[in-house]
N, CA, C and O atoms as a GROMACS GRO file, in nm:
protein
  460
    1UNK      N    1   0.084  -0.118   0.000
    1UNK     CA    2   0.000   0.000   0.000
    1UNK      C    3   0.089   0.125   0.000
    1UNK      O    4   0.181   0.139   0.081
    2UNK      N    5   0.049   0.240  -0.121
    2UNK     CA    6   0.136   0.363  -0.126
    2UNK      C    7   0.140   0.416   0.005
    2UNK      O    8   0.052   0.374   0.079
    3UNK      N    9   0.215   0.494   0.050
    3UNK     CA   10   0.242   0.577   0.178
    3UNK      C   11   0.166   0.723   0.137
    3UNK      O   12   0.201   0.797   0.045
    4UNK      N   13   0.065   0.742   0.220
    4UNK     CA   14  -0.023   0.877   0.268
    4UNK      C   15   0.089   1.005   0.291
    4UNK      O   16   0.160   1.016   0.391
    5UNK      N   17   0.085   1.089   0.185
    5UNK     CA   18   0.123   1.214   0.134
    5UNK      C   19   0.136   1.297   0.285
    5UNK      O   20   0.057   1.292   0.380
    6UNK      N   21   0.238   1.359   0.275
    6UNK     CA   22   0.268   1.462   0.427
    6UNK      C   23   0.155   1.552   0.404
    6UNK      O   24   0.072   1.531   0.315
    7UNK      N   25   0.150   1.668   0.497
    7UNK     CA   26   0.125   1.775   0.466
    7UNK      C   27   0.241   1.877   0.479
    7UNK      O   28   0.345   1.882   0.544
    8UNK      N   29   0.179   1.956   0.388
    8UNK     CA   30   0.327   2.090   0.381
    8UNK      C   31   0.310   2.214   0.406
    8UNK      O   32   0.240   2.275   0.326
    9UNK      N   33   0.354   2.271   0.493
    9UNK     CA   34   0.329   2.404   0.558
    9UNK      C   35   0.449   2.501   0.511
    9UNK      O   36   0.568   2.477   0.488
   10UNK      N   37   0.398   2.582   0.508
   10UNK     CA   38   0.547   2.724   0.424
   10UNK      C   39   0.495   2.858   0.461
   10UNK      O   40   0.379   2.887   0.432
   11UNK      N   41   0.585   2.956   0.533
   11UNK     CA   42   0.558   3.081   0.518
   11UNK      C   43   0.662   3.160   0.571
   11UNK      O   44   0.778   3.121   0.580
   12UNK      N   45   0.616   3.276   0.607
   12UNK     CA   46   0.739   3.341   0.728
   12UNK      C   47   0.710   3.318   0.856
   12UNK      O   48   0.599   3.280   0.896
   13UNK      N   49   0.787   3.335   0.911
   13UNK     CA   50   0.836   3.347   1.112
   13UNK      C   51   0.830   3.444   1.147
   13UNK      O   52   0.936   3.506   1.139
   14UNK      N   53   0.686   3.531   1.218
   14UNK     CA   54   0.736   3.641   1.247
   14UNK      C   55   0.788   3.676   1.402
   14UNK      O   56   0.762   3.616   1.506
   15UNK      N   57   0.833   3.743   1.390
   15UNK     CA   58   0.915   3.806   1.521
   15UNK      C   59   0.820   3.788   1.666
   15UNK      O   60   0.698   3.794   1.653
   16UNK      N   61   0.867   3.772   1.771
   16UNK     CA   62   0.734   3.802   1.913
   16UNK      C   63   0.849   3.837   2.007
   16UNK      O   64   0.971   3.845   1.989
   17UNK      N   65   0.758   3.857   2.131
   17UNK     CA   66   0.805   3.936   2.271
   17UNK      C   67   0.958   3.818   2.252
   17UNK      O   68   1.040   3.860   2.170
   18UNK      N   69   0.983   3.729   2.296
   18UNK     CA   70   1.121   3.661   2.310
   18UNK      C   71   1.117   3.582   2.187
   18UNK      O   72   1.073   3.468   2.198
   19UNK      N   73   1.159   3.626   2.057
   19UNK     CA   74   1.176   3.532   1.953
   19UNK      C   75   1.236   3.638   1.856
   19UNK      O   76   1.214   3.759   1.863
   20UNK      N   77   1.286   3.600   1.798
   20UNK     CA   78   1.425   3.702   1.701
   20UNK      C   79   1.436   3.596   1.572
   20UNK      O   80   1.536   3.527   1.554
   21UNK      N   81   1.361   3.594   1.515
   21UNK     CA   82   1.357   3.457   1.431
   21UNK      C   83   1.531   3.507   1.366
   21UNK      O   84   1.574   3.620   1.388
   22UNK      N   85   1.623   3.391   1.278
   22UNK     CA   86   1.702   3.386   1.229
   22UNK      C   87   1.732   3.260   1.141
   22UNK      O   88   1.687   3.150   1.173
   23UNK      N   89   1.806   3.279   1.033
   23UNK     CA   90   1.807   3.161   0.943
   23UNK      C   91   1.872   3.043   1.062
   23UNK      O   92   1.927   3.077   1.167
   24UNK      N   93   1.849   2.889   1.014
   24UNK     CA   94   1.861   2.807   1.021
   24UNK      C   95   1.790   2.777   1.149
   24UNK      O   96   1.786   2.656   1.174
   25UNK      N   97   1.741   2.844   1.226
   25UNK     CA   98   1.650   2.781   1.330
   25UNK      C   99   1.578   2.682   1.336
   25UNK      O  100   1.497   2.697   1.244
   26UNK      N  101   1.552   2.562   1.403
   26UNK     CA  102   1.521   2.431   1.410
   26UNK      C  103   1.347   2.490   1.424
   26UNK      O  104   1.307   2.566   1.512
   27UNK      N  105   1.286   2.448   1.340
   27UNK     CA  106   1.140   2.422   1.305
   27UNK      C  107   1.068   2.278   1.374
   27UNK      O  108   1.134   2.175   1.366
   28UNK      N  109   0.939   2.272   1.439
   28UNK     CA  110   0.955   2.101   1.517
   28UNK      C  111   0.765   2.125   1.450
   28UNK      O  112   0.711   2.235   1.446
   29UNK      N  113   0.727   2.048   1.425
   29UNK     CA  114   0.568   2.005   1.399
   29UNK      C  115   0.531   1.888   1.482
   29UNK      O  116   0.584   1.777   1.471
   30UNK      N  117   0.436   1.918   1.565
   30UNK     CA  118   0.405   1.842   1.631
   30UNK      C  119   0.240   1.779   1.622
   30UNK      O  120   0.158   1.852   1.566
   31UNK      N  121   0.200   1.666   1.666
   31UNK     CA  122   0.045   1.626   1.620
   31UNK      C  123   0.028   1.551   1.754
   31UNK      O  124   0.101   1.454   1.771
   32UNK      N  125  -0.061   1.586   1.853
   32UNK     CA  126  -0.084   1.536   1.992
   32UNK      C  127   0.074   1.492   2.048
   32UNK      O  128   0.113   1.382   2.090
   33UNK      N  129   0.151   1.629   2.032
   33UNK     CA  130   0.257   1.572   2.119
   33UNK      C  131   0.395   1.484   2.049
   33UNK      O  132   0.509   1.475   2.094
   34UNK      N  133   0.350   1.437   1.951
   34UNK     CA  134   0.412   1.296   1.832
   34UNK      C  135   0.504   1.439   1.746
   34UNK      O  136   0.454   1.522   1.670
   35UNK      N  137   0.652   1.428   1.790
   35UNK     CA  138   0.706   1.508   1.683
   35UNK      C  139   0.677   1.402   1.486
   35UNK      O  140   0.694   1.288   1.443
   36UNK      N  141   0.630   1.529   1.436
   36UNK     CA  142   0.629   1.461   1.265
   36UNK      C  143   0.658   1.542   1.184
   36UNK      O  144   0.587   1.541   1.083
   37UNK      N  145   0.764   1.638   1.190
   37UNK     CA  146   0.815   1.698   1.117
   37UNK      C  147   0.925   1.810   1.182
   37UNK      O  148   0.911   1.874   1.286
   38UNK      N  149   1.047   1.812   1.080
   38UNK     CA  150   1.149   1.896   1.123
   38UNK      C  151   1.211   1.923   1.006
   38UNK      O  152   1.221   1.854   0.904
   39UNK      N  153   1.260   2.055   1.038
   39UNK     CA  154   1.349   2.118   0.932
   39UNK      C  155   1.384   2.261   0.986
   39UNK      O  156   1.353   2.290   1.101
   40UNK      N  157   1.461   2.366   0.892
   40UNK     CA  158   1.517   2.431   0.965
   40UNK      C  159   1.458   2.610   0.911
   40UNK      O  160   1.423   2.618   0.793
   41UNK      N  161   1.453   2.693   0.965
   41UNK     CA  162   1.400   2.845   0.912
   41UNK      C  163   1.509   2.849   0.830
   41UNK      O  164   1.613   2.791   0.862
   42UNK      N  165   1.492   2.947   0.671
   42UNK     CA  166   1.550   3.000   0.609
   42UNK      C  167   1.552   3.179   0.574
   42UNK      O  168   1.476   3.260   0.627
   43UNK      N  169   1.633   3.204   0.497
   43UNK     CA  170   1.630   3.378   0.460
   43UNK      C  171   1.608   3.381   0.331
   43UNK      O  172   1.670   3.313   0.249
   44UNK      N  173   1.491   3.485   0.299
   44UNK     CA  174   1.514   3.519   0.166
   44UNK      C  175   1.429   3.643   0.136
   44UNK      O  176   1.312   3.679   0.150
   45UNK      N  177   1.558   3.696   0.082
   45UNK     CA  178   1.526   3.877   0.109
   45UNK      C  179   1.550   3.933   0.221
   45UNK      O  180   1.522   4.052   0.217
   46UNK      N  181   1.587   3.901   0.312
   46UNK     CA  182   1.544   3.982   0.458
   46UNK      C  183   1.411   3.917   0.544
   46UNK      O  184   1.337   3.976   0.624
   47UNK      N  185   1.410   3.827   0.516
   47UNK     CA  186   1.286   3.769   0.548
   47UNK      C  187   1.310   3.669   0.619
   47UNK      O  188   1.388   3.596   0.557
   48UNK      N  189   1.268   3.602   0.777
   48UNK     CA  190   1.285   3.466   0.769
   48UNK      C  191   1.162   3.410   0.725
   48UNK      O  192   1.065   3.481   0.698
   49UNK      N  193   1.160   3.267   0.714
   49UNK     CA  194   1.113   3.191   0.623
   49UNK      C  195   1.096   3.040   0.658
   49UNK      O  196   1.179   3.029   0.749
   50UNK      N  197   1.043   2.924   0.643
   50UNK     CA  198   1.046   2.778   0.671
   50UNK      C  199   0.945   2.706   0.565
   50UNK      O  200   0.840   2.762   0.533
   51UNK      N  201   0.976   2.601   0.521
   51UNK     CA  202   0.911   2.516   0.493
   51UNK      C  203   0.914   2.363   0.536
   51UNK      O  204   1.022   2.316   0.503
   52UNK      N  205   0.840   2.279   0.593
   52UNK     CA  206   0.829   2.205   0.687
   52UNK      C  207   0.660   2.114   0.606
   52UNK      O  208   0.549   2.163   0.583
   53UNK      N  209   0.718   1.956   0.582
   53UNK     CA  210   0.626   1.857   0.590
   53UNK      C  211   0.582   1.765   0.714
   53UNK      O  212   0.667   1.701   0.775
   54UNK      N  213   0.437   1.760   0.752
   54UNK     CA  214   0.409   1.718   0.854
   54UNK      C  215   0.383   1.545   0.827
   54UNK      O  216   0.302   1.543   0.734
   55UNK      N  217   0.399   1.472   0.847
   55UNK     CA  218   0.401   1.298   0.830
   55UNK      C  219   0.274   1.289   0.857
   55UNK      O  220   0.218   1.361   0.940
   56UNK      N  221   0.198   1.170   0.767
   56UNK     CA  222   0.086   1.123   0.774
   56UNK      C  223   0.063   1.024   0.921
   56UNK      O  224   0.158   1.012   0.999
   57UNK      N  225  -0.020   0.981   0.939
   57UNK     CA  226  -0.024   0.877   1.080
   57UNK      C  227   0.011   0.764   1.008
   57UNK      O  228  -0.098   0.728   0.964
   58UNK      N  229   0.093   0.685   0.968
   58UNK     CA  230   0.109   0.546   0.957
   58UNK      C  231   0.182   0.474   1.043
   58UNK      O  232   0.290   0.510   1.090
   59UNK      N  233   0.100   0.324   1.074
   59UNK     CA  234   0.198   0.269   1.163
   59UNK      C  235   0.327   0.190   1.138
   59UNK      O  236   0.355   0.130   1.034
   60UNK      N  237   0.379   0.196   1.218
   60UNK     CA  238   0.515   0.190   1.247
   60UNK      C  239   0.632   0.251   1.202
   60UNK      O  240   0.747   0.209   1.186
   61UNK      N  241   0.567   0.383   1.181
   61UNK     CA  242   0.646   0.509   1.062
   61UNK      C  243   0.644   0.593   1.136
   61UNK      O  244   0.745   0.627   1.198
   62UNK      N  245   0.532   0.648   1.150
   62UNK     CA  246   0.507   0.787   1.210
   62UNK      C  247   0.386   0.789   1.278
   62UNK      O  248   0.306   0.879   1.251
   63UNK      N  249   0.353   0.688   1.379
   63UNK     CA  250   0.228   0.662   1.494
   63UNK      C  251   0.214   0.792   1.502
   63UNK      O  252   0.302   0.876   1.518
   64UNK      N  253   0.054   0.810   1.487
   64UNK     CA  254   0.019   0.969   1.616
   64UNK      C  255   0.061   1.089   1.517
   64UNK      O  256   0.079   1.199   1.568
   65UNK      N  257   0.074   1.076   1.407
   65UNK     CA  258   0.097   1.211   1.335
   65UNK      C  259  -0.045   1.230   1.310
   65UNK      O  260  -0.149   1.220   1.375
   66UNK      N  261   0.006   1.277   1.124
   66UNK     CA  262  -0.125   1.376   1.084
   66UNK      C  263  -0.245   1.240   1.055
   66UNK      O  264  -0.218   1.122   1.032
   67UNK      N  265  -0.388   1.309   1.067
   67UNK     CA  266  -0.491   1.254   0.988
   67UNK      C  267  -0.611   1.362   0.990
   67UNK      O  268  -0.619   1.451   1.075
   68UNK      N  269  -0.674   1.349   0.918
   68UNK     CA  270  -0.795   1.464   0.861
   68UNK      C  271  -0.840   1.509   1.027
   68UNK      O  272  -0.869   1.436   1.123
   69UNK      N  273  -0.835   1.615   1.018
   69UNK     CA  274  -0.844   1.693   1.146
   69UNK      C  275  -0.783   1.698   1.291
   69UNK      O  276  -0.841   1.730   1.395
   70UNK      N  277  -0.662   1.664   1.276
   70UNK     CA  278  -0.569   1.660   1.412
   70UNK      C  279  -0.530   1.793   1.386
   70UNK      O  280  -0.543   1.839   1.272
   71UNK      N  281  -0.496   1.843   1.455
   71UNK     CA  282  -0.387   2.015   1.523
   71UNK      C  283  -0.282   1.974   1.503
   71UNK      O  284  -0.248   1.867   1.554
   72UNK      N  285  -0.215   2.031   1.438
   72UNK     CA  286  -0.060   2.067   1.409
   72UNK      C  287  -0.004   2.158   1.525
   72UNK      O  288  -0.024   2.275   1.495
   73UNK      N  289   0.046   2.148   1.621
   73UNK     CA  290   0.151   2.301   1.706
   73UNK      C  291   0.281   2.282   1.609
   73UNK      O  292   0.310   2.185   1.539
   74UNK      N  293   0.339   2.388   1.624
   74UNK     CA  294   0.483   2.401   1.574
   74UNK      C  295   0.573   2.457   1.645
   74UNK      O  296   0.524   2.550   1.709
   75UNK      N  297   0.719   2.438   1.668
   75UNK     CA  298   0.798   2.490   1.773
   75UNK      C  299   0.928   2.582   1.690
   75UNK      O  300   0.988   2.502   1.618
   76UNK      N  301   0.963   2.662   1.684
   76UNK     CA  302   1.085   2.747   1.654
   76UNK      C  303   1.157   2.779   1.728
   76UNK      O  304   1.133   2.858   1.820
   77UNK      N  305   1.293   2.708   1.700
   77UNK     CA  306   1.407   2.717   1.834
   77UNK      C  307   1.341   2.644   1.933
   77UNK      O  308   1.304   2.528   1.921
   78UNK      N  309   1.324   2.728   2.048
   78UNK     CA  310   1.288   2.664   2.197
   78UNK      C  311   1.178   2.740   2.207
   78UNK      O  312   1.152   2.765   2.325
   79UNK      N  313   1.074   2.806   2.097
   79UNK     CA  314   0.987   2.889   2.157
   79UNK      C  315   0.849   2.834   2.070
   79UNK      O  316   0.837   2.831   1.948
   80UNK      N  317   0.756   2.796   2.166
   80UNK     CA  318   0.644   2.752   2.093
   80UNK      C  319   0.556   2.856   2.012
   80UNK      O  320   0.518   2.958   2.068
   81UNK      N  321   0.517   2.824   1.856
   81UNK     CA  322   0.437   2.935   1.826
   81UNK      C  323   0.280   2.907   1.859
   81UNK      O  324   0.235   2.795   1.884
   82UNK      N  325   0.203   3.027   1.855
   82UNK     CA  326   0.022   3.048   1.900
   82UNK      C  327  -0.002   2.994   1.780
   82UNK      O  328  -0.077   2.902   1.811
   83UNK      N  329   0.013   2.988   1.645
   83UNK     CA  330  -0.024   2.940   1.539
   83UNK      C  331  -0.037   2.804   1.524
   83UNK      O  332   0.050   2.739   1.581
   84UNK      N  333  -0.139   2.728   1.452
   84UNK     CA  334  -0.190   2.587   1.483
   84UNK      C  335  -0.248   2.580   1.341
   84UNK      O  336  -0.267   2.671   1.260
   85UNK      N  337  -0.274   2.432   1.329
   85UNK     CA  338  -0.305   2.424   1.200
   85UNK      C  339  -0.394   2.330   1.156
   85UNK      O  340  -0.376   2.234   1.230
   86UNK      N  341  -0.475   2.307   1.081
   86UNK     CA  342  -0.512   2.110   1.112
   86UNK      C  343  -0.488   2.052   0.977
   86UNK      O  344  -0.509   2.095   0.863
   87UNK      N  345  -0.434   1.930   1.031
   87UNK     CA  346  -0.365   1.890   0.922
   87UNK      C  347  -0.468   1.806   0.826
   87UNK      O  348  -0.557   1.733   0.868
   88UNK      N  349  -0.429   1.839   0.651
   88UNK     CA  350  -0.459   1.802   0.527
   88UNK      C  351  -0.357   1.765   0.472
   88UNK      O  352  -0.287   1.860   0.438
   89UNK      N  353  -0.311   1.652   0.444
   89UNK     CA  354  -0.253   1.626   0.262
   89UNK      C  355  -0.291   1.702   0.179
   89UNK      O  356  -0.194   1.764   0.136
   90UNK      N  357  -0.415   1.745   0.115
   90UNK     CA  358  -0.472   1.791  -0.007
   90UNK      C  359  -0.371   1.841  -0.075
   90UNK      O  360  -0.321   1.789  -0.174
   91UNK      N  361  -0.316   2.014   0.012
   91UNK     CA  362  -0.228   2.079  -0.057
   91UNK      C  363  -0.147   2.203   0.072
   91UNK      O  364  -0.168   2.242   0.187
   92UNK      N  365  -0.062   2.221  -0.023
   92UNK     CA  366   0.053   2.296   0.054
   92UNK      C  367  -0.036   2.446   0.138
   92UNK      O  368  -0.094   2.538   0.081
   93UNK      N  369  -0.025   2.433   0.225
   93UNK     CA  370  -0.054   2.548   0.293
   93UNK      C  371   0.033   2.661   0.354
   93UNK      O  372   0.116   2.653   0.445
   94UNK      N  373  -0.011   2.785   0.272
   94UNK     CA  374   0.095   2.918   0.327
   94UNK      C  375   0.057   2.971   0.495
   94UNK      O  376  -0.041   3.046   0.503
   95UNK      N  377   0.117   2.942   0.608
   95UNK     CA  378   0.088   2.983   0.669
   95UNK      C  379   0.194   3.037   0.762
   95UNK      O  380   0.288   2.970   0.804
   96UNK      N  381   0.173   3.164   0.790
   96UNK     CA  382   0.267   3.255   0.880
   96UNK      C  383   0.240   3.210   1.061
   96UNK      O  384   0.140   3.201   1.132
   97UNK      N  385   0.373   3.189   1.083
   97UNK     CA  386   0.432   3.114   1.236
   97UNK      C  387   0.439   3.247   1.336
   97UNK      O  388   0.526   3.323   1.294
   98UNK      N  389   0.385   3.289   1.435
   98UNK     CA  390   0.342   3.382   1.528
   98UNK      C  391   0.357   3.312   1.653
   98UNK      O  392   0.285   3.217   1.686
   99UNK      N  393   0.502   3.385   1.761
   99UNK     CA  394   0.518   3.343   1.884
   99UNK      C  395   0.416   3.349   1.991
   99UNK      O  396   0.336   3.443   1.991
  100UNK      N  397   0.409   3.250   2.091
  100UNK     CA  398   0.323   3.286   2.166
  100UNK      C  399   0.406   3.425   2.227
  100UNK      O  400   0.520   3.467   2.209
  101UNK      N  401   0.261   3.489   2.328
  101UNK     CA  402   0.327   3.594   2.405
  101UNK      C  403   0.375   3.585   2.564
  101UNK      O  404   0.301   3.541   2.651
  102UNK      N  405   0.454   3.614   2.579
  102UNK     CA  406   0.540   3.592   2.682
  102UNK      C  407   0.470   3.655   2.778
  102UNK      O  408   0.454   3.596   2.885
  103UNK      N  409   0.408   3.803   2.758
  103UNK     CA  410   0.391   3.891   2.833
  103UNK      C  411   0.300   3.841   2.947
  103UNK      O  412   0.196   3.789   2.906
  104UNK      N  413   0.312   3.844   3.050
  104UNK     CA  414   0.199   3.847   3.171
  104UNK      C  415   0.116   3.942   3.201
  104UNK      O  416   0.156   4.050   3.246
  105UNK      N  417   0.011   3.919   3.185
  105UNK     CA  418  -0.146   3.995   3.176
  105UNK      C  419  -0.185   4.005   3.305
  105UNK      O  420  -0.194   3.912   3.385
  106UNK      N  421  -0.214   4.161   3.330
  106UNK     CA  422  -0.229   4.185   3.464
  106UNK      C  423  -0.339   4.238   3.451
  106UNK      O  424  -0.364   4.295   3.345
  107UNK      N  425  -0.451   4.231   3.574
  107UNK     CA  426  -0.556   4.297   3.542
  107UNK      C  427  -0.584   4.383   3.712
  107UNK      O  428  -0.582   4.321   3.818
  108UNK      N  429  -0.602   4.506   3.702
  108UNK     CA  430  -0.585   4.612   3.830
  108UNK      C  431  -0.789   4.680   3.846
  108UNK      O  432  -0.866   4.745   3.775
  109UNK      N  433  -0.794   4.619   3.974
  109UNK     CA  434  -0.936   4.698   3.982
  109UNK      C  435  -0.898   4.816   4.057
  109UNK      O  436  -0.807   4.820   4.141
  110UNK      N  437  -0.961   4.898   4.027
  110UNK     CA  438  -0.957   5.037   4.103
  110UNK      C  439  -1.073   5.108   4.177
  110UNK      O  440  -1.179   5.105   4.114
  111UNK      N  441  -1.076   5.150   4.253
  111UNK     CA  442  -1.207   5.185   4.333
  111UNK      C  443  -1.269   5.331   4.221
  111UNK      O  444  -1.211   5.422   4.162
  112UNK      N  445  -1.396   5.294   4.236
  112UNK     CA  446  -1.491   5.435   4.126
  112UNK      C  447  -1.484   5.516   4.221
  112UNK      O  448  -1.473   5.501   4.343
  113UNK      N  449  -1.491   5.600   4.157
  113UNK     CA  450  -1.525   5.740   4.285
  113UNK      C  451  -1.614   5.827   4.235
  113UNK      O  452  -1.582   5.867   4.123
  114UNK      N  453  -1.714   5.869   4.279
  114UNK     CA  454  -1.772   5.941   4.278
  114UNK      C  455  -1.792   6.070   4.344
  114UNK      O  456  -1.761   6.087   4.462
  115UNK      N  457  -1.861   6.195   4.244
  115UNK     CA  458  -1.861   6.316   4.297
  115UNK      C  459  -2.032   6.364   4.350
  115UNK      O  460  -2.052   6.474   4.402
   0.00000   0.00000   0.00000
């Protein structure tokens, strides 16, 4: 039986609170946890950049990867991105990689005052 087509993800990396994207940065695709894909950010133009195939679920290949509607996370360097995906074979998908945010969200009540 032929082997079930990756899926292929491509776009830019953009920048976040702790992430400085740069060429060759280790790219990780993940599907419940199951790394199924790696490769590395590239430059072009001034741009960073990645393209990255995610592995179909077959067994004893790539257990626990992709199949019609699992979540893709993706990791750059050591920093997980907010961007998610669900994975298709069909066709190559352009999609731009966005760090999570680091920042800690504070929320301040203040007393109303009235006159």
């Amino acid at each position: 039986m032929p082997r079930q087509a990756p899926d292929t993800f491509f776009g830019v990396v953009q920048p976040g609170d702790t992430l400085v994207p740069t060429a060759d940065m280790p790219v990780i695709a993940r599907v419940d946890g199951n790394v199924c894909g790696e490769s590395s950010t590239q430059e072009a133009d001034g741009t960073i950049i990645y393209v990255i195939e995610v592995a179909a679920d077959e067994a004893g290949v790539s257990d626990g990867c992709g199949a019609a509607g699992r979540t893709v996370t993706f990791q750059v360097g050591d920093q997980m991105m907010a961007t998610t995906a669900e994975w298709d074979s069909s066709d190559a998908e352009n999609l731009t990689l966005q760090a999570e945010s680091q920042q800690e969200t504070r929320t301040i009540h203040l007393p109303m005052i009235m006159r």
